[in-house]
C-alpha positions as protocol buffer text, in pm:
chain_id: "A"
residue {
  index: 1
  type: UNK
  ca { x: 10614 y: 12149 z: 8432 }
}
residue {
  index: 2
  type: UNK
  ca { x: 10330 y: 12043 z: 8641 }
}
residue {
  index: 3
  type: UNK
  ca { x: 10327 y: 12079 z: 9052 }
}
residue {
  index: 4
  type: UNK
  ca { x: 10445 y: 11811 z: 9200 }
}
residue {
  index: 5
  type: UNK
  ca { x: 10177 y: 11853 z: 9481 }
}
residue {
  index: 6
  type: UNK
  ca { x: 9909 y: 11790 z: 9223 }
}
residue {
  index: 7
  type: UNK
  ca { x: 10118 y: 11555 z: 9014 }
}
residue {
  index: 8
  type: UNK
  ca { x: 10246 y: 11310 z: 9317 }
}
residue {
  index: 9
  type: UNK
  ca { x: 9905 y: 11245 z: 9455 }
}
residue {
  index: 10
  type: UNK
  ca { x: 9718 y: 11185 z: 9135 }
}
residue {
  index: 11
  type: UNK
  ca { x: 9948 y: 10896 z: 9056 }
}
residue {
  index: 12
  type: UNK
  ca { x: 9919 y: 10724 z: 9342 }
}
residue {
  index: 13
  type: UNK
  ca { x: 9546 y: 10732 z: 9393 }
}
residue {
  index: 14
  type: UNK
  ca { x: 9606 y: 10604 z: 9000 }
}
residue {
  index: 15
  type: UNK
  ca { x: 9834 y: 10274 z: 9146 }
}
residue {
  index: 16
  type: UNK
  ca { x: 9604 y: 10232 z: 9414 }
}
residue {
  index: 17
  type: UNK
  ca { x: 9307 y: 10218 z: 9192 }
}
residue {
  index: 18
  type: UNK
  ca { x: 9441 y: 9989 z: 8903 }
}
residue {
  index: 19
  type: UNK
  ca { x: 9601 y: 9792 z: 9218 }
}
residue {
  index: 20
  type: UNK
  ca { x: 9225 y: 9719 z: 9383 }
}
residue {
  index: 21
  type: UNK
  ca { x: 9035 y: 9662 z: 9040 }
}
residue {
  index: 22
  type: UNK
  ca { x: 9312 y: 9392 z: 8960 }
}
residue {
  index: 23
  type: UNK
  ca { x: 9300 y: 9242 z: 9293 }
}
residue {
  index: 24
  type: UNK
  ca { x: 8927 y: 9245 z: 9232 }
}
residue {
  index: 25
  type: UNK
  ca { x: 8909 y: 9095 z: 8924 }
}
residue {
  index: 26
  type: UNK
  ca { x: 9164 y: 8793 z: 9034 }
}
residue {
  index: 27
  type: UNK
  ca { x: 8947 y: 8710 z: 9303 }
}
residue {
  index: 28
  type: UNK
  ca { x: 8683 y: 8660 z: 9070 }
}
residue {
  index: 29
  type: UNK
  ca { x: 8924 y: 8465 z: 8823 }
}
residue {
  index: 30
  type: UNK
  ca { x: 9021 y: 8249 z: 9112 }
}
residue {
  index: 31
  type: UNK
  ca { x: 8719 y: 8184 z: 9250 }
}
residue {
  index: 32
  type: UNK
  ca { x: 8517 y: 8111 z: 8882 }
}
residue {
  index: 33
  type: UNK
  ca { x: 8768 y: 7938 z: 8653 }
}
């Protein structure tokens, strides 16, 4: 089973980075229709 310590970090730098490209992209959506 993999450490925690490495495990638990990775996934939320994952959710924060699919978080911002979405927000990202929306803006764009919103602002060109």
């Amino acid at each position: 089973m993999a450490n925690d310590k490495v495990v638990l970090p990775t996934i939320a730098k994952f959710v924060k980075e699919m978080f911002q490209y979405c927000c990202y992209h929306s803006e764009i959506l919103l602002k060109n229709p």
